[in-house]
SEVO-398853 format. One record per residue (C-alpha): residue number from 1; residue in one letter; x, y, z. Coordinates in pm, 1 decimal, always signed. Example, Ala and Ser with C-alpha at 12.3 -4.5 7.8 and 13.67 -1.06 7.14 Angstrom:
// SEVO-398853
{1,'A',{+1230.0,-450.0,+780.0}};
{2,'S',{+1367.0,-106.0,+714.0}};
END
This chain:
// SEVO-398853
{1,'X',{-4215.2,-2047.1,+1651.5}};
{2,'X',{-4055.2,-2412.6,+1634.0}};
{3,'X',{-4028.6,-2364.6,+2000.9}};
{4,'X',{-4349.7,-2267.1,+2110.4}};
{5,'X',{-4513.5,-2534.9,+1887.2}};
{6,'X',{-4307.5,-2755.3,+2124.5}};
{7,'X',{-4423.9,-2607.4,+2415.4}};
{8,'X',{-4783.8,-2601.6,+2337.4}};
{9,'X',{-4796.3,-2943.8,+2175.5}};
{10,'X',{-4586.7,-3135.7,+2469.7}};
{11,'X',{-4808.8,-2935.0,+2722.5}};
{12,'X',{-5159.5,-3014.9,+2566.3}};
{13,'X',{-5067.7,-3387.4,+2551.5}};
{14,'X',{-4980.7,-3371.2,+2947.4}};
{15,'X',{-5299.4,-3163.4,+2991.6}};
{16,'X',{-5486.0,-3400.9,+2843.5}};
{17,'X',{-5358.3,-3705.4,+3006.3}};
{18,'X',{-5348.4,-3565.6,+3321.5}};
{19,'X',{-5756.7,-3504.7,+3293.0}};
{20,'X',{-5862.6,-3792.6,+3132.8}};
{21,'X',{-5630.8,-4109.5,+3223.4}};
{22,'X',{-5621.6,-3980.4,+3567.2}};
{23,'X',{-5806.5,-3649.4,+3714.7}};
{24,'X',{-6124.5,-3768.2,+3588.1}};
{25,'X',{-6108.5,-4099.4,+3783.4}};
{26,'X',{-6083.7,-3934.5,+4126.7}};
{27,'X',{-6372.7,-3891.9,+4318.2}};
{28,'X',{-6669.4,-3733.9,+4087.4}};
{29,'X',{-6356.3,-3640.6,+3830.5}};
{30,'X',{-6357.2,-3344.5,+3641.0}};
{31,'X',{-6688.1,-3349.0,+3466.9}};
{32,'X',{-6591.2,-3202.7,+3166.7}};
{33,'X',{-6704.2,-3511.4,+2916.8}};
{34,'X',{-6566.3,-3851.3,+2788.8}};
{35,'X',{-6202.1,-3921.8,+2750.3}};
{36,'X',{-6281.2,-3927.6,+2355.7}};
{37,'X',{-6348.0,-3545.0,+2407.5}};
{38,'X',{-5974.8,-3478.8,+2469.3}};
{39,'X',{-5842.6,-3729.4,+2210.0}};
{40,'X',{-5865.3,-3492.8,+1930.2}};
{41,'X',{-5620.9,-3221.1,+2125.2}};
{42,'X',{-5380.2,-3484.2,+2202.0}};
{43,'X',{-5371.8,-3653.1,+1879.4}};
{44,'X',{-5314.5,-3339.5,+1701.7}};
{45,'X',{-5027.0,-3218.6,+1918.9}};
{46,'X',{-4868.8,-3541.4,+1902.1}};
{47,'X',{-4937.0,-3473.7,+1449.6}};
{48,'X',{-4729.6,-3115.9,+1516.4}};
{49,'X',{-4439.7,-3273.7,+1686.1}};
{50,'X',{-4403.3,-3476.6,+1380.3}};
{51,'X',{-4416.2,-3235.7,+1156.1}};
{52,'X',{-4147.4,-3030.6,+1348.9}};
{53,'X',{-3949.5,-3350.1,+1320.7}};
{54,'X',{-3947.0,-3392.5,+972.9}};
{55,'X',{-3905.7,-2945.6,+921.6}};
{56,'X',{-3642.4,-2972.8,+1185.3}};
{57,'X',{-3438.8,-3277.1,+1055.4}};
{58,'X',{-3450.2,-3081.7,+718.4}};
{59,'X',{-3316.9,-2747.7,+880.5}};
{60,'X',{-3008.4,-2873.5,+1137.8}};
{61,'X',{-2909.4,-3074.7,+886.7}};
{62,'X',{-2737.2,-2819.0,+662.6}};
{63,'X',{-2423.8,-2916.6,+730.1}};
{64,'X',{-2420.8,-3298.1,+711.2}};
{65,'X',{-2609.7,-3304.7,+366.2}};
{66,'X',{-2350.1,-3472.7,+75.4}};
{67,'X',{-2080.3,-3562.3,+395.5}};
{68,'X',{-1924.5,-3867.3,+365.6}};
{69,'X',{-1949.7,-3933.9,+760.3}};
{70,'X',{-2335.4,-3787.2,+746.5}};
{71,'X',{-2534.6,-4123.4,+851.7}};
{72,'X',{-2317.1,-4239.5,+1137.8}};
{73,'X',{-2333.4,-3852.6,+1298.9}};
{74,'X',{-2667.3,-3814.3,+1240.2}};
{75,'X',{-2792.2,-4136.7,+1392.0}};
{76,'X',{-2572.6,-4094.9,+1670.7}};
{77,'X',{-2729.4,-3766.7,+1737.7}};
{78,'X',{-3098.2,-3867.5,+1736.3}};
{79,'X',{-3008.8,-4174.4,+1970.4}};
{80,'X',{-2882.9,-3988.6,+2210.7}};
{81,'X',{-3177.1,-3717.5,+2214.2}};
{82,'X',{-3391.8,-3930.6,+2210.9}};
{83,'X',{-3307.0,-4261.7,+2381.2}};
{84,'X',{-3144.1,-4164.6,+2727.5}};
{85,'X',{-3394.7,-3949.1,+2875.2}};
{86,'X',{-3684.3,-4217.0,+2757.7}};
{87,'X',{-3499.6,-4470.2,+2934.0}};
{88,'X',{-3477.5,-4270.6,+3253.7}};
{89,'X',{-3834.4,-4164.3,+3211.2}};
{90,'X',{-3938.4,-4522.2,+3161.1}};
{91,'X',{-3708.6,-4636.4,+3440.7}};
{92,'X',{-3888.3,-4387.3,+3665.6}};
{93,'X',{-4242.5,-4535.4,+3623.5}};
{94,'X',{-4089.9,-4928.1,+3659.3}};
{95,'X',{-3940.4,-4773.6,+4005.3}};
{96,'X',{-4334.2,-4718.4,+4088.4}};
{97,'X',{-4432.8,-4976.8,+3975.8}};
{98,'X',{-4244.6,-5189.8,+4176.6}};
{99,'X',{-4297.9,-4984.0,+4538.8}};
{100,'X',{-4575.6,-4726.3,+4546.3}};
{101,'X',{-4825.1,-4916.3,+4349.9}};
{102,'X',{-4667.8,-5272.0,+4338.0}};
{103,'X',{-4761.9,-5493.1,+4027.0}};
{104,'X',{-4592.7,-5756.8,+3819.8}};
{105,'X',{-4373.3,-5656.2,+3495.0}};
{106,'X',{-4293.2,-5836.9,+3210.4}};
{107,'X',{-3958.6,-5836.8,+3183.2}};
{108,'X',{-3961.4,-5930.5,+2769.1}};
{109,'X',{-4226.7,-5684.9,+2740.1}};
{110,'X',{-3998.6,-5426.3,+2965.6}};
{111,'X',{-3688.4,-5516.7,+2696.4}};
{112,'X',{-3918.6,-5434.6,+2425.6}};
{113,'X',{-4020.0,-5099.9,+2491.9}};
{114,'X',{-3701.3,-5016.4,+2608.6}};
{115,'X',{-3617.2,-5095.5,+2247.6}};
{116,'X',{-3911.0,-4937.3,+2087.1}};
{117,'X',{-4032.1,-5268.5,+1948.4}};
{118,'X',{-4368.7,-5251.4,+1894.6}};
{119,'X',{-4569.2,-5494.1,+2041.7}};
{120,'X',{-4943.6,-5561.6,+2092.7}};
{121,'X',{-5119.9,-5435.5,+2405.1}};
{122,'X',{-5308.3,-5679.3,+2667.8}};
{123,'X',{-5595.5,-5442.3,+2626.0}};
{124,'X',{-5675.6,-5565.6,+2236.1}};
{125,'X',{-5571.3,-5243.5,+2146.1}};
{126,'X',{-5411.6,-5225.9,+1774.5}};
{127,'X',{-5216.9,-4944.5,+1798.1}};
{128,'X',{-4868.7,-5066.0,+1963.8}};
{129,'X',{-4774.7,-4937.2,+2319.5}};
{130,'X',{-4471.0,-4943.4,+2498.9}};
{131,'X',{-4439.1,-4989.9,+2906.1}};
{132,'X',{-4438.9,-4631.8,+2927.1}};
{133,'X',{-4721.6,-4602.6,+2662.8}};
{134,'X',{-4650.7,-4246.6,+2550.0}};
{135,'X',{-4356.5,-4366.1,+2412.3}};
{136,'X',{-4528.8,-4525.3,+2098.8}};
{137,'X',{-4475.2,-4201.5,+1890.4}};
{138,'X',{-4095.3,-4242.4,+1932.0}};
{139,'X',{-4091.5,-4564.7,+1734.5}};
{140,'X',{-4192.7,-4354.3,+1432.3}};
{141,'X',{-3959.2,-4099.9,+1533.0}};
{142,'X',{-3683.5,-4324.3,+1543.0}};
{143,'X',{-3810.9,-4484.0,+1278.0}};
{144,'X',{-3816.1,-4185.2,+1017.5}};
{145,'X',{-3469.1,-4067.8,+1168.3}};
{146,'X',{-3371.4,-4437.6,+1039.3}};
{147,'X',{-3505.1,-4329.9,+694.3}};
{148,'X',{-3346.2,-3989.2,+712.6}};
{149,'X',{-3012.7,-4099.5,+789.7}};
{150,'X',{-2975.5,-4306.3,+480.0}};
{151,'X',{-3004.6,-4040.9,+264.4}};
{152,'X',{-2868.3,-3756.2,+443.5}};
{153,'X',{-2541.5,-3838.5,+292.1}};
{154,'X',{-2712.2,-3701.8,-26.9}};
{155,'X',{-2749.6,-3325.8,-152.6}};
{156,'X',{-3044.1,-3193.1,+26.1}};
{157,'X',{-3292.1,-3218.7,-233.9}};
{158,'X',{-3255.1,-3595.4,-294.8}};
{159,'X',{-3237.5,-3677.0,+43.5}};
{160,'X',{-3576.5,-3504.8,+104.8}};
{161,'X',{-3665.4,-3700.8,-191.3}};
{162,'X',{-3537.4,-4014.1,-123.1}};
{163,'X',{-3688.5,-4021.3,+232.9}};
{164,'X',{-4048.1,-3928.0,+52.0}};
{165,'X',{-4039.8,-4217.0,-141.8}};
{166,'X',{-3955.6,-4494.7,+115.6}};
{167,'X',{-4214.7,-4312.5,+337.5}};
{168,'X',{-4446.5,-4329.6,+60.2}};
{169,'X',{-4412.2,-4719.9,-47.3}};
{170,'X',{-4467.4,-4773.1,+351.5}};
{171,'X',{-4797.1,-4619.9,+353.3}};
{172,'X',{-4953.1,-4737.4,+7.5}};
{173,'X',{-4834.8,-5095.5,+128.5}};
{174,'X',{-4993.0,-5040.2,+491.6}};
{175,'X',{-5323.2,-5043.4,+310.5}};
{176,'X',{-5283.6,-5432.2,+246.9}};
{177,'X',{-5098.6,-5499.5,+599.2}};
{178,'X',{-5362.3,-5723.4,+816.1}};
{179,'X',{-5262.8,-5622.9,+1174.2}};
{180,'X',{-5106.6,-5955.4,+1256.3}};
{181,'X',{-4755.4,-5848.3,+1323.2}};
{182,'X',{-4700.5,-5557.5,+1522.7}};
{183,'X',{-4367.3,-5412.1,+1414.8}};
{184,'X',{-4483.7,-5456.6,+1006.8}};
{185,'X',{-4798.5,-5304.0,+1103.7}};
{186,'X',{-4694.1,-4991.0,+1299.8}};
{187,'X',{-4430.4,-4903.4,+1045.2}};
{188,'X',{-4673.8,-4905.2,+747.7}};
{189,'X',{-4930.3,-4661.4,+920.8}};
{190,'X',{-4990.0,-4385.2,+698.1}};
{191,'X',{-4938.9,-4109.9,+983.5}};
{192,'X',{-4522.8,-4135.9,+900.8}};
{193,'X',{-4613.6,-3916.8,+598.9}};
{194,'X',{-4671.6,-3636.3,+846.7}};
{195,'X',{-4296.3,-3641.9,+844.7}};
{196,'X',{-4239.2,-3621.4,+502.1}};
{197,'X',{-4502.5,-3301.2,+506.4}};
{198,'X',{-4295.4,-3114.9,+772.3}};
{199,'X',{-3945.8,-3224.6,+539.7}};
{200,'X',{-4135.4,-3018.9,+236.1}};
{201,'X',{-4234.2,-2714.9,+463.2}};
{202,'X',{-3868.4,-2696.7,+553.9}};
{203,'X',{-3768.2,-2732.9,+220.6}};
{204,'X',{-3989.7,-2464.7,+55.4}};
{205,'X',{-3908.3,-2257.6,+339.0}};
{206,'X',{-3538.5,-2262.8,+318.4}};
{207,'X',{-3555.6,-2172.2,-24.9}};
{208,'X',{-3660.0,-1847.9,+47.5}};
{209,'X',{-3966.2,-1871.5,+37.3}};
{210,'X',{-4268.1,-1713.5,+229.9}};
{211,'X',{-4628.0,-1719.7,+247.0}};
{212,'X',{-4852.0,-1393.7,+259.2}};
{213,'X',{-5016.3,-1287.9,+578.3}};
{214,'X',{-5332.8,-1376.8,+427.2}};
{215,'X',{-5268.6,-1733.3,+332.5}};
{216,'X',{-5148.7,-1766.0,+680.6}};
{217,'X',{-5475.6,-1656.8,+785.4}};
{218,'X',{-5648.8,-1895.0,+576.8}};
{219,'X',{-5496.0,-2186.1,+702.5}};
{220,'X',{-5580.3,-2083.3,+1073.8}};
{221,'X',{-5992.4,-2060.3,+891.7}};
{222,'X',{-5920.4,-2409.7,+747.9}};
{223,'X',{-5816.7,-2559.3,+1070.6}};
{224,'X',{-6169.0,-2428.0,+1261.5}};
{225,'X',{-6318.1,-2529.5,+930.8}};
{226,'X',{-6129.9,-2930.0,+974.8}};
{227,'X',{-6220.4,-2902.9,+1382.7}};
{228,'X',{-6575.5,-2891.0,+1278.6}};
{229,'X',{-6634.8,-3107.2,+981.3}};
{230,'X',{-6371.2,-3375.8,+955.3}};
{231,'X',{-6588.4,-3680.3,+1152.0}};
{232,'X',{-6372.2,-3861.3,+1390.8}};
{233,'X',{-6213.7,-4261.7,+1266.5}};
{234,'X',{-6438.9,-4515.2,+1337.2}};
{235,'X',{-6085.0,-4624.2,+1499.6}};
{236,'X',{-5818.4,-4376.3,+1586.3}};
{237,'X',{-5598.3,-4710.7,+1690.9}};
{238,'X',{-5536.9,-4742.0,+1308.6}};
{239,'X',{-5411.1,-4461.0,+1239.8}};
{240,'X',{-5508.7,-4474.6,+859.2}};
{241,'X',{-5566.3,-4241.5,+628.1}};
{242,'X',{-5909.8,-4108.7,+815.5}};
{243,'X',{-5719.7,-4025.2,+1133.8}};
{244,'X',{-5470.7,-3850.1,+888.1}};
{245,'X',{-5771.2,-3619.4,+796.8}};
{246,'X',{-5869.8,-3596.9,+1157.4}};
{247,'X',{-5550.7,-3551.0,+1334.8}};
{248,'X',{-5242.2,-3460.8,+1074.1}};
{249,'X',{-5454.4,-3245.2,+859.4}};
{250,'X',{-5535.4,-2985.8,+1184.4}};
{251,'X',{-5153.1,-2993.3,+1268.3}};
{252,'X',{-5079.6,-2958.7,+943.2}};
{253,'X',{-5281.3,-2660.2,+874.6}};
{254,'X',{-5120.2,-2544.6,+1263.1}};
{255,'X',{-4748.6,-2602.7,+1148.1}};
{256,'X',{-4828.5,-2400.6,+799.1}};
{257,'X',{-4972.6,-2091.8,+955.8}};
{258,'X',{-4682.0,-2078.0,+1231.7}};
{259,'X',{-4399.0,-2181.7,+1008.7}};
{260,'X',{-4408.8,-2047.6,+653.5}};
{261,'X',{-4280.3,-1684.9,+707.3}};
{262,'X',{-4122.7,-1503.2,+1002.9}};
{263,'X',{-4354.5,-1391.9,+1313.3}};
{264,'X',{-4214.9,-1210.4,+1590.7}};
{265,'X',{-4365.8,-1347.8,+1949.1}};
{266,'X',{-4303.4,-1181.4,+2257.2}};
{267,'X',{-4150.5,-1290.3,+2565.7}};
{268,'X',{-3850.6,-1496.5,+2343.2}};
{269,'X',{-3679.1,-1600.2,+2584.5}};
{270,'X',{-3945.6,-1838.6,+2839.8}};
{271,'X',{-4074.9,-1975.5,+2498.9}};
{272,'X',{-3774.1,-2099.2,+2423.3}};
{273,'X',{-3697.3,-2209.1,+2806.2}};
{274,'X',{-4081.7,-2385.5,+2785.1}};
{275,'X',{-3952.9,-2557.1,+2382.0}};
{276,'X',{-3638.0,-2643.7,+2547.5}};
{277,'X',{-3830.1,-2837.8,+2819.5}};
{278,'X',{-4098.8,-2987.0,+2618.2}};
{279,'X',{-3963.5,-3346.4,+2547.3}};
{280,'X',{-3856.7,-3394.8,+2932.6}};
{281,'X',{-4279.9,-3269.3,+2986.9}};
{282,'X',{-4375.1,-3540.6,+2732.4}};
{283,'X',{-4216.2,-3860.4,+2848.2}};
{284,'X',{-4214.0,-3731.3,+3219.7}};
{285,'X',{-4563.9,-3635.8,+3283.4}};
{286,'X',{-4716.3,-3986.3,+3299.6}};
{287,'X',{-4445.7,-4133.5,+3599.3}};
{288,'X',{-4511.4,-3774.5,+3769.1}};
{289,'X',{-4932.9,-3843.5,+3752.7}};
{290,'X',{-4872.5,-4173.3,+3913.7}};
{291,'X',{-4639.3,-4031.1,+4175.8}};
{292,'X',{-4912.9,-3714.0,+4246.9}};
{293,'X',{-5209.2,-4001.4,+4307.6}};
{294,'X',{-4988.8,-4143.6,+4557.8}};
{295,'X',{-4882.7,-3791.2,+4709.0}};
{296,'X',{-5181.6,-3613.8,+4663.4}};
{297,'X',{-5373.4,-3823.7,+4875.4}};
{298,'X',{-5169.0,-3804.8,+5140.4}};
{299,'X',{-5164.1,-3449.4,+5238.0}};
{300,'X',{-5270.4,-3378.4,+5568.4}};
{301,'X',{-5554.5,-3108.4,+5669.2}};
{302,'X',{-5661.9,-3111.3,+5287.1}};
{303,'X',{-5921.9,-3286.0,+5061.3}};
{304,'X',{-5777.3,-3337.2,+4756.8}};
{305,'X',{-6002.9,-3311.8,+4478.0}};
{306,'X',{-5973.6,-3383.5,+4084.1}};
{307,'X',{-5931.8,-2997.9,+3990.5}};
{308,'X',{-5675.7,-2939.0,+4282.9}};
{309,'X',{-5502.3,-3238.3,+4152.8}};
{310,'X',{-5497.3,-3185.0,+3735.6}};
{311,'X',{-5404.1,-2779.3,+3829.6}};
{312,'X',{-5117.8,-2877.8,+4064.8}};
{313,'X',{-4986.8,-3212.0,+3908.2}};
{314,'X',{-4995.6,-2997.0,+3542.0}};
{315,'X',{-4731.7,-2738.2,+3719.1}};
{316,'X',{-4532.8,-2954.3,+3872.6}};
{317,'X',{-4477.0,-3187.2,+3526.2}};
{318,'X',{-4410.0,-2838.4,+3385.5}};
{319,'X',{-4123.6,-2751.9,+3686.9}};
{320,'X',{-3997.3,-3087.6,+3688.0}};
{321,'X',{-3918.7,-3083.9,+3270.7}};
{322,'X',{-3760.4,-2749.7,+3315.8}};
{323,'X',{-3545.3,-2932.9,+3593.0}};
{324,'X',{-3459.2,-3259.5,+3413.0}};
{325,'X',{-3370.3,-3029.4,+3109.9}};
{326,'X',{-3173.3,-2852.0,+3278.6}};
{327,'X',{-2963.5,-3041.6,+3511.3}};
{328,'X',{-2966.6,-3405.4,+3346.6}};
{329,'X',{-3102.6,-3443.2,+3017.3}};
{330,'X',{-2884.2,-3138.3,+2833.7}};
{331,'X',{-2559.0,-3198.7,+3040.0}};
{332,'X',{-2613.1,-3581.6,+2952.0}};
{333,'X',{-2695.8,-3527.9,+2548.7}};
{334,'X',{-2376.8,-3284.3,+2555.4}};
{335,'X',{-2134.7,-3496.4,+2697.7}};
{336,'X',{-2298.9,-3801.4,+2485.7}};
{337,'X',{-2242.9,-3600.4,+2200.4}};
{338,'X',{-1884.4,-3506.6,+2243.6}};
{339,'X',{-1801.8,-3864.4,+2300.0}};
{340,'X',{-1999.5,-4019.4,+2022.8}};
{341,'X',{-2143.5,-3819.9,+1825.6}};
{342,'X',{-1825.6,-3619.5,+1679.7}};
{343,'X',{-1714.6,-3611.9,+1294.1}};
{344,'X',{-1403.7,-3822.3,+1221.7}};
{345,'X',{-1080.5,-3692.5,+1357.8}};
{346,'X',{-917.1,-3674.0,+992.3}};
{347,'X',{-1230.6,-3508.0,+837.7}};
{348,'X',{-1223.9,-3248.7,+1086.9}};
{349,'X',{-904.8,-3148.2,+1031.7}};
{350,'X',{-944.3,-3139.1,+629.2}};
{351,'X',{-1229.2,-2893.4,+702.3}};
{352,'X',{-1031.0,-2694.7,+928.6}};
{353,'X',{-734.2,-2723.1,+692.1}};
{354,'X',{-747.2,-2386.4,+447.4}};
END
C-alpha cells in the first residue's frame, strides 16, 4: 500500500501542475476552473508523502534503532535519496533556462535551493520556494530526517518520542514566529507534525496492531466528510494549523484507511514499479512541462491543444520517472550507498562475529 500511496500522491501532484501552472495557459486552456480548484488535490498528496515519511523512517529503521553508528548511517542514507536526483532534476530546468527559454538566474538564489535554504519568493509569496519550486517540501523532509537522526541512536520508542517533542516545541513556537526570516519561519510551520503522525501509525502498527475493516471504512466516510466541510485557509502559504485541517487531516484520514491493517491489491508488481518511480515523477515533472511547451509546439501537421498537451506531457513525466529510476537514480543511490553510507568496518565484523 506504501507504494501505491506513492504512486498516486507523486502522480496527482504532476497532474495537477501539469493542468494548472501550464495546460490551462495554452490557448483557451483546459476549462475545468481556477488553479485554486486543484490546490486541494495537490496539497493533500504532498500531506501523504509526509506521512509515509515519518511511517517509513519508523519501519526501515529497525535495525539502526539503539546502534552506536545509527545517526551518521542514517543521514547518509537520506542525503543520498534525496539530494542527488534533486540536484539533477534542478540542474535540468537551469539547462532550460539558460537555452530554450533564456532568462537570467540568480546564482545566490541558485546556491540556495540547491541547499534547501529557504528563502523568500520575488512573487511576495510566504511560503519559501526553491529554483525548482517543488522542491520546498524537501526542506521539511530533510529537515525531519535531521530530527530523526538524532534520536535514532535511541530504542525505538524514545526515538519516536524524542522526535515528537522537538517537532512539537517547533510548531507551538511557530505560532509567535512573524514571517521575517525565512529559514525560522518555514521550520516552525505546523505541517512538520504530519511527520510525527505517520511515526505513530508506524509505531502502533508494528506493534501488532490492526484496525477493523469497519474503522477503515470510517475513515474513508471522514475524509468525504473533511472534503466537504473543512473551509479552505484564508492562506494556504502559511501553512498553519487551518491548512493542517484542510490538507493533513484528508491525508491523514487517506494514510489511516490504507495503512493500519493488511490489504491485498492486485497487479503487485506495476504498483510497486509506479512507487518505485514516484520521487523521479515528482521533482521531474516540472523541467519535463517546460521542455513539452517548447516541443509541443513544434510538431509539424498538428495543432496542439491544452488537452493533447496535459494527456501526453502526463505520460511522458510518467515514462521518463520509470527511466531515471531505473537507469540513473537507483544505480546512483546504490553505488552512493556502498561508498558512504556503510556501517563501520569493525562494527560489522562484531555483528558478523558469533
Amino acid at each position: 500500500m506504501i507504494q501505491l500511496l506513492r504512486a498516486a500522491a507523486a502522480l496527482t501532484v504532476a497532474a495537477v501542475h501539469l493542468a494548472f501552472a501550464f495546460a490551462d495557459h495554452l490557448g483557451a486552456g483546459l476549462r475545468i476552473g481556477s488553479a485554486s480548484r486543484g490546490e486541494l488535490p495537490g496539497q493533500i498528496a504532498v500531506m501523504v508523502f509526509f506521512v509515509i515519511s515519518g511511517f517509513v523512517m519508523v519501519v526501515s529503521s529497525r535495525g539502526l534503532f539503539a546502534r552506536p553508528w545509527a545517526r551518521r548511517v542514517f543521514w547518509t542514507r537520506r542525503v543520498v535519496r534525496i539530494m542527488p536526483p534533486y540536484w539533477i532534476a534542478t540542474g535540468l530546468l537551469a539547462l532550460l533556462f539558460l537555452t530554450l527559454y533564456p532568462r537570467p538566474i540568480d546564482g545566490w538564489r541558485f546556491a540556495q535551493s540547491l541547499l534547501l535554504i529557504p528563502y523568500w519568493p520575488p512573487d511576495g509569496s510566504i511560503r519559501p520556494l526553491p529554483f525548482l519550486w517543488v522542491g520546498w517540501t524537501l526542506f521539511y523532509e530533510m529537515m525531519f530526517y535531521a530530527l530523526f537522526g538524532l534520536f535514532v541512536a535511541w530504542r525505538r520508542e524514545a526515538a519516536v518520542a524524542g522526535t515528537l517533542a522537538v517537532l512539537g516545541a517547533l510548531a507551538l513556537a511557530g505560532l509567535r514566529v512573524p514571517p521575517e526570516n525565512a529559514v525560522i519561519y518555514a521550520a516552525t510551520r505546523p505541517i512538520t507534525l504530519v511527520f510525527g503522525a505517520g511515526m505513530v501509525l508506524a509505531l502502533w502498527r508494528e506493534s501488532g496492531a490492526r484496525a477493523p475493516g469497519w474503522l477503515r471504512w470510517a475513515a474513508l466516510a471522514g475524509l468525504a466528510a473533511a472534503l466537504w466541510l473543512v473551509p479552505a485557509p484564508d492562506d494556504a502559504a502559511t501553512m498553519s494549523f487551518d491548512y493542517l485541517a484542510w490538507a493533513a487531516l484528508p491525508a491523514l484520514l487517506i494514510a489511516f484507511a490504507a495503512l493500519s491493517g493488511p490489504l491485498a491489491l492486485p497487479g503487485a508488481g506495476l504498483i510497486n514499479r509506479a512507487g518505485d518511480a514516484s520521487y523521479a515523477v515528482y521533482l521531474l515533472h516540472v523541467p519535463l512541462a517546460w521542455f513539452w511547451l517548447w516541443f509541443w509546439g513544434r510538431l509539424p501537421f498538428f495543432d496542439a491543444g491544452p488537452w493533447d498537451y496535459w494527456l501526453s506531457a502526463t505520460a511522458a513525466t510518467c515514462g521518463l520517472g520509470w527511466v531515471f529510476f531505473r537507469w540513473i537514480e537507483r544505480p546512483m543511490t546504490l553505488a552512493l550507498n556502498r561508498r558512504f553510507a556503510a556501517p563501520h568496518n569493525g562494527e560489522a565484523i562484531r555483528r558478523k562475529t558469533p
